[in-house]
C-alpha positions in Angstrom: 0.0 0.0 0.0 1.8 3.3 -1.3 -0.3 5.5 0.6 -1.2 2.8 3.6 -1.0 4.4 7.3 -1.3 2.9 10.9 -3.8 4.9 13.1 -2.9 4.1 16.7 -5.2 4.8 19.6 -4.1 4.8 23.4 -6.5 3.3 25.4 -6.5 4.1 29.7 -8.4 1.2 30.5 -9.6 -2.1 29.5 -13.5 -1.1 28.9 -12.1 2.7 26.8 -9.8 -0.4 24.9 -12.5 -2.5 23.9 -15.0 0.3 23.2 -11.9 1.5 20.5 -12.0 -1.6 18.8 -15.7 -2.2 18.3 -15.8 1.5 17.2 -12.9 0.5 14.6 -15.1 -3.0 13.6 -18.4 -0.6 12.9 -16.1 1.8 10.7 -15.6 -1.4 8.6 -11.9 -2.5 9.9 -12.4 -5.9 11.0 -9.0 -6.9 12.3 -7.2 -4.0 14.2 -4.4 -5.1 16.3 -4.4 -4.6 20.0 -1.7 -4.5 22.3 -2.5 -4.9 26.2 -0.4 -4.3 29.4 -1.4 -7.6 30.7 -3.6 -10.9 29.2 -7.6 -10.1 28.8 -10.6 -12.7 27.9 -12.0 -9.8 26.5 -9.9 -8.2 23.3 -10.0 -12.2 21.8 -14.2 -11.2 21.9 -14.1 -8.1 20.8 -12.1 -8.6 18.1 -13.9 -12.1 16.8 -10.5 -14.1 17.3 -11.2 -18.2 17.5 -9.4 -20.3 20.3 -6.1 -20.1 19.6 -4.8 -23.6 18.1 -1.6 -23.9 20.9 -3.8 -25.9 23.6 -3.8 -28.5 20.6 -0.6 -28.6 20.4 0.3 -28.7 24.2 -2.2 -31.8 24.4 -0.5 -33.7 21.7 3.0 -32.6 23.2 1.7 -34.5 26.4 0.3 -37.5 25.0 3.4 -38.1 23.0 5.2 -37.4 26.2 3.6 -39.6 28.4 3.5 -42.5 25.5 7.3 -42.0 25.1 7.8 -42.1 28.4 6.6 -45.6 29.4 7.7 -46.7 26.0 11.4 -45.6 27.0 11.2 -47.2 30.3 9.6 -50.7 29.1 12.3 -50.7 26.2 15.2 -49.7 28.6 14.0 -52.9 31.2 13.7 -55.2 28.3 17.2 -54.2 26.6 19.2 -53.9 29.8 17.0 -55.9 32.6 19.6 -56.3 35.7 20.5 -52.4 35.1 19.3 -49.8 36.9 19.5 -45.6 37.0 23.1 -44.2 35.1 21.2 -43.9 32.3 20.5 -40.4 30.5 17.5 -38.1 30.0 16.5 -38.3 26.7 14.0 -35.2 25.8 12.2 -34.2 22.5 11.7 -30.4 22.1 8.4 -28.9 24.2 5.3 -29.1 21.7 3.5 -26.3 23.4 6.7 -24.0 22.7 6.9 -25.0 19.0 2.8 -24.4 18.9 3.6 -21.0 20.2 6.2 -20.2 17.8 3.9 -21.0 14.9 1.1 -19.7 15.8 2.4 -16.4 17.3 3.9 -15.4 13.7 7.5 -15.3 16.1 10.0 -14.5 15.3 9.5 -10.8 14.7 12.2 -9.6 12.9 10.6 -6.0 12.1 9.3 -3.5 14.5 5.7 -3.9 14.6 4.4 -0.2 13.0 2.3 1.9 15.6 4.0 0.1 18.4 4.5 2.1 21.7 6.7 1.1 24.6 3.7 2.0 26.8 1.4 -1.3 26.0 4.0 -3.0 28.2 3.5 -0.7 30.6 0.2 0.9 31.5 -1.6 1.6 27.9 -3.5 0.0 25.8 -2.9 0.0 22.1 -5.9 -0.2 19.0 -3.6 -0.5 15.9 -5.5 0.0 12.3 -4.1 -0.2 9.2 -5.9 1.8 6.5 -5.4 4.0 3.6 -5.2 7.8 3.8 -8.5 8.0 2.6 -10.2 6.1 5.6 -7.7 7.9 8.3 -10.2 11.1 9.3 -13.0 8.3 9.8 -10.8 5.8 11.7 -9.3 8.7 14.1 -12.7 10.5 14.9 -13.8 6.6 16.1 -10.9 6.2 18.2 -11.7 9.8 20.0 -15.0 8.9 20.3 -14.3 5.9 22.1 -12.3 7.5 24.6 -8.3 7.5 22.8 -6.7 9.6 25.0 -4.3 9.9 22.5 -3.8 9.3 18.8 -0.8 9.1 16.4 -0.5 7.9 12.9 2.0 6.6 10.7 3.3 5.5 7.6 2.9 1.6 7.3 
């Protein structure tokens, strides 16, 4: 997008945060990005997001744990039965980490645009992506819903 910006609004609190982002749905942006100070049940909602897919993951990551765990111990009696402890841990990589990885879009390699050092802090972030055109619309929705600030840039 040549003439593409990102519209961020600051958000207070939790409630002036979600109000943002269904003010930014009803402008016609389905999928702003939001950045939070701490995890909510409620941006996921507001924004229409499905269950992530990682709790999949973990669950096959502990079945295939737990399978190759007996199956380890039952093979290591049978190949070696008058043997016991010495023997090493033998691990296979954490599913629920590589679910995470994949499904989080990490690494990161580029800053994300509209990004503020404060949504780790004490703000809350709406980030939309739009064309110059829509930008007058998108802001005035973001004031209404109670931005307490509002910056744009280039995307």
């Amino acid at each position: 997008m040549s003439d593409g910006v990102c519209i961020t609004g600051f958000f207070p609190d939790e409630e002036a945060c979600l109000r943002g982002i269904a003010a930014v749905r009803r402008a016609g942006h389905q999928r702003p990005r939001v950045c939070s100070p701490f995890p909510s049940e409620h941006i996921p909602e507001a924004l229409g997001l499905a269950r992530s897919p990682v709790r999949l993951w973990v669950l096959l990551g502990g079945i295939a744990g737990c399978l190759s765990g007996f199956w380890l111990t039952i093979g290591l009696s049978l190949a070696y039965p008058h043997r016991t402890g010495g023997m090493p841990i033998v691990s296979i990589p954490p599913s629920g980490l590589v679910g995470f990885f994949v499904h989080g879009g990490f690494p990161r390699l580029a800053p994300l645009p509209g990004y503020d050092p404060r949504f780790s802090g004490d703000r809350f972030g709406v980030l939309v992506d739009c064309r110059g055109a829509d930008r007058a619309q998108i802001e005035a929705a973001l004031r209404q819903a109670g931005a307490t600030e509002v910056t744009c840039e280039l995307a």
